[in-house]
C-alpha positions in Angstrom: -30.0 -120.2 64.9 -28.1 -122.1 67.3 -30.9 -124.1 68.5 -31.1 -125.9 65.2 -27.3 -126.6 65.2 -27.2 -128.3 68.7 -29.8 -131.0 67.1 -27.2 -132.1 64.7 -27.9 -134.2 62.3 -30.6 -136.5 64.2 -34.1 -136.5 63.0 -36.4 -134.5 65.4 -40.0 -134.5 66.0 -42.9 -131.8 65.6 -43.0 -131.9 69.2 -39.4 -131.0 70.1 -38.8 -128.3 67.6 -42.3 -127.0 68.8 -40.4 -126.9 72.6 -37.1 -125.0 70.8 -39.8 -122.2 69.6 -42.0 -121.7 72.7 -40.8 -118.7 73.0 -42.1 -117.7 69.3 -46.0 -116.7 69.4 -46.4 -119.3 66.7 -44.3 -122.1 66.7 -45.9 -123.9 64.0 -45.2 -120.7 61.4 -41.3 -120.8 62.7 -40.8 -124.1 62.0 -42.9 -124.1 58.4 -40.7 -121.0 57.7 -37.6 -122.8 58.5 -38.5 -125.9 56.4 -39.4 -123.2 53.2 -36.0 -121.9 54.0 -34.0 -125.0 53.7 -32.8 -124.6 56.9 -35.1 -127.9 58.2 -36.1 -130.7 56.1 -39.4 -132.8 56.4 -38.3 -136.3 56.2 -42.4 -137.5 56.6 -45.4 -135.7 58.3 -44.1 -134.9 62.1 -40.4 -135.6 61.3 -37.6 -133.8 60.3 -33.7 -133.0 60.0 -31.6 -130.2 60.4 -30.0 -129.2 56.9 -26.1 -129.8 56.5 -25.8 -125.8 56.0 -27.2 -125.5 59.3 -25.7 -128.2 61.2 -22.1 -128.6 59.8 -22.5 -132.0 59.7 -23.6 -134.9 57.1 -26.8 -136.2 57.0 -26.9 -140.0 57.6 -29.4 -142.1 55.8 -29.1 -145.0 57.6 -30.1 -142.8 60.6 -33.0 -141.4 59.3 -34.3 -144.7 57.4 -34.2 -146.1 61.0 -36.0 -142.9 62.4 -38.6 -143.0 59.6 -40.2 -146.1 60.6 -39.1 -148.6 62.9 -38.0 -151.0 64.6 -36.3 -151.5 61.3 -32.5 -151.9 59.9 -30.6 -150.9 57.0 -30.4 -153.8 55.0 -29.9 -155.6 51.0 -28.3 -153.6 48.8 -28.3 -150.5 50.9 -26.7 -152.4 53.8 -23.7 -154.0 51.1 -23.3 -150.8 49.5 -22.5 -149.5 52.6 -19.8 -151.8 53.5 -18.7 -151.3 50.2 -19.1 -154.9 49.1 -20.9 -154.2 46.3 -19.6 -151.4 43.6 -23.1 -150.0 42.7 -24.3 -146.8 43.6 -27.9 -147.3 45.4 -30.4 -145.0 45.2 -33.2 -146.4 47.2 -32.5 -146.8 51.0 -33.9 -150.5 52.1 -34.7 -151.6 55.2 -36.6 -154.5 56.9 -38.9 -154.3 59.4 -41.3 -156.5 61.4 -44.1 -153.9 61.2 -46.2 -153.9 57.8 -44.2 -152.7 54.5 -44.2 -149.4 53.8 -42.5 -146.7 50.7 -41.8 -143.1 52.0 -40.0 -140.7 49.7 -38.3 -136.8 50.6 -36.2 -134.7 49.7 -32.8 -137.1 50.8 -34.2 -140.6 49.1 -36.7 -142.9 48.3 -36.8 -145.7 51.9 -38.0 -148.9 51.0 -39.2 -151.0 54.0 -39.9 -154.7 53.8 -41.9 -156.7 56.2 -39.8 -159.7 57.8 -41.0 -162.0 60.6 -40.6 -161.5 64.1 -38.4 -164.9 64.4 -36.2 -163.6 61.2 -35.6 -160.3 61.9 -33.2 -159.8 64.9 -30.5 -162.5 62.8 -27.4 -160.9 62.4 -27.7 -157.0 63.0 -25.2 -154.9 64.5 -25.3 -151.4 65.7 -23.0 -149.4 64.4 -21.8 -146.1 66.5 -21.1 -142.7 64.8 -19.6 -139.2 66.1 -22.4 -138.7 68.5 -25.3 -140.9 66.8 -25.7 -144.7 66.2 -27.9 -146.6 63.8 -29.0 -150.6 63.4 -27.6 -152.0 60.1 -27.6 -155.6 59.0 -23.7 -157.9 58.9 -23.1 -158.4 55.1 -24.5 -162.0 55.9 -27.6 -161.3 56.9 -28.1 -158.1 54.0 -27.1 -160.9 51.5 -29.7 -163.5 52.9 -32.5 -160.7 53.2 -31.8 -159.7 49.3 -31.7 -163.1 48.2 -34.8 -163.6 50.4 -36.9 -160.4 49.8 -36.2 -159.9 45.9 -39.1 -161.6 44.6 -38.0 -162.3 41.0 -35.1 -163.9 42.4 -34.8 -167.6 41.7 -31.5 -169.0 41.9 -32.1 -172.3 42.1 -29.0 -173.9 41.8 -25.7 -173.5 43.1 -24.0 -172.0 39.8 -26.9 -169.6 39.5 -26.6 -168.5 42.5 -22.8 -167.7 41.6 -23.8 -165.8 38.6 -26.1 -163.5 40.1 -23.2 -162.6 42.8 -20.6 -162.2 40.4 -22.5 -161.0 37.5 -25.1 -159.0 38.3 -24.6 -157.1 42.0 -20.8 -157.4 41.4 -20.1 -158.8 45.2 -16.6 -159.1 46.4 -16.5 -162.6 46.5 -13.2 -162.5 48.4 -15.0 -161.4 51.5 -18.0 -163.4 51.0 -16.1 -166.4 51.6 -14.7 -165.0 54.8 -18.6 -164.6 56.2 -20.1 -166.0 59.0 -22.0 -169.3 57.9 -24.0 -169.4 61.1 -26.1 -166.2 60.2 -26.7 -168.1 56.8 -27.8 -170.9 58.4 -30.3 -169.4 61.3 -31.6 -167.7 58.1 -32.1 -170.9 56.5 -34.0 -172.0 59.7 -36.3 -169.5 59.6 -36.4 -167.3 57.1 -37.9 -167.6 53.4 -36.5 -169.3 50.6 -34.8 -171.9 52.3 -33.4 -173.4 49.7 -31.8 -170.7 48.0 -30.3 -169.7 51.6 -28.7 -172.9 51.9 -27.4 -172.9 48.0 -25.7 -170.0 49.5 -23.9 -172.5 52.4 -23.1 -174.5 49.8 -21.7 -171.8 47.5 -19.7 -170.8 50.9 -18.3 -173.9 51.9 -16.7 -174.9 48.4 
């Protein structure tokens, strides 16, 4: 099966693995064997990813949230997690995205994406580059500002709240939050949502 092992660990589309199989008399039956196999896994309808048996190598879900639906980035918890600012296993994969929001759930995780606006959403994210594959995350500033922004019951509407809910309840290390960037905070402020709360977290930075 070295076909499937040359895609990696990158999503693939119907269409692609459809090409690999040509040669089969139905390509459609390969690939729906392969799936009830384990050796492919449908990520949504059209999509899917090699398994790491096949491949030898990890699946990423930063990747495949940004493959999934996009333009989008990794982003909130999912994004701090993965700069290990935050101790928390998370189980959900969020992302924003300037299209409408949308849930999809597999196999690998349940991806979460949130609509931003199209002034808000290219703040502060960064590509980052793996072994042959790269993927758009948000800086911790602008994951922080986008939780803070996007978590509707979230209220902190004073600075010492605000301090609570980083210390207490996500458990962020404080010691590199105030090392961030305050510019990202502050183009945030400018025009993203909750304002206020984005500038509590200025505030909270400059003390």
């Amino acid at each position: 099966m070295g076909n499937l092992k040359q895609l990696g660990n990158i999503p693939v589309d119907y269409a692609l693995l459809s090409s690999l199989f040509r040669s089969y008399r139905s390509p459609r039956n390969k690939i729906a064997n392969l799936e009830t196999q384990g050796k492919l896994i449908r990520l949504k309808r059209g999509l899917y990813v090699v398994s790491p048996e096949e491949s030898g190598k990890l699946l990423s879900t930063e990747l495949i949230a940004n493959h999934i639906y996009g333009p989008s980035y990794i982003s909130m918890e999912s994004a701090l997690r993965y700069y290990g600012l935050i101790p928390e296993s998370v189980h959900i994969v969020r992302s924003i995205t300037i299209k409408r929001s949308r849930v999809f759930k597999n196999s690998i995780s349940r991806f979460d994406y949130i609509s931003g606006s199209e002034d808000y959403y290219p703040i502060g994210i960064t590509q980052k580059i793996g072994d042959d594959y790269s993927f758009l995350i948000a800086s911790p500033e602008k994951a922080l500002c986008d939780l803070i922004a996007f978590t509707k019951e979230l209220r902190p509407r004073f600075v010492s709240a605000l301090l609570l809910y980083l210390e207490e309840n996500i458990r962020l290390d404080m010691e590199a939050f105030y090392k961030m960037d305050v510019e990202i905070f502050r183009e945030c402020a400018e025009v993203g949502k909750k304002r206020n709360d984005i500038n509590n977290l200025i505030k909270l930075l400059q003390r």
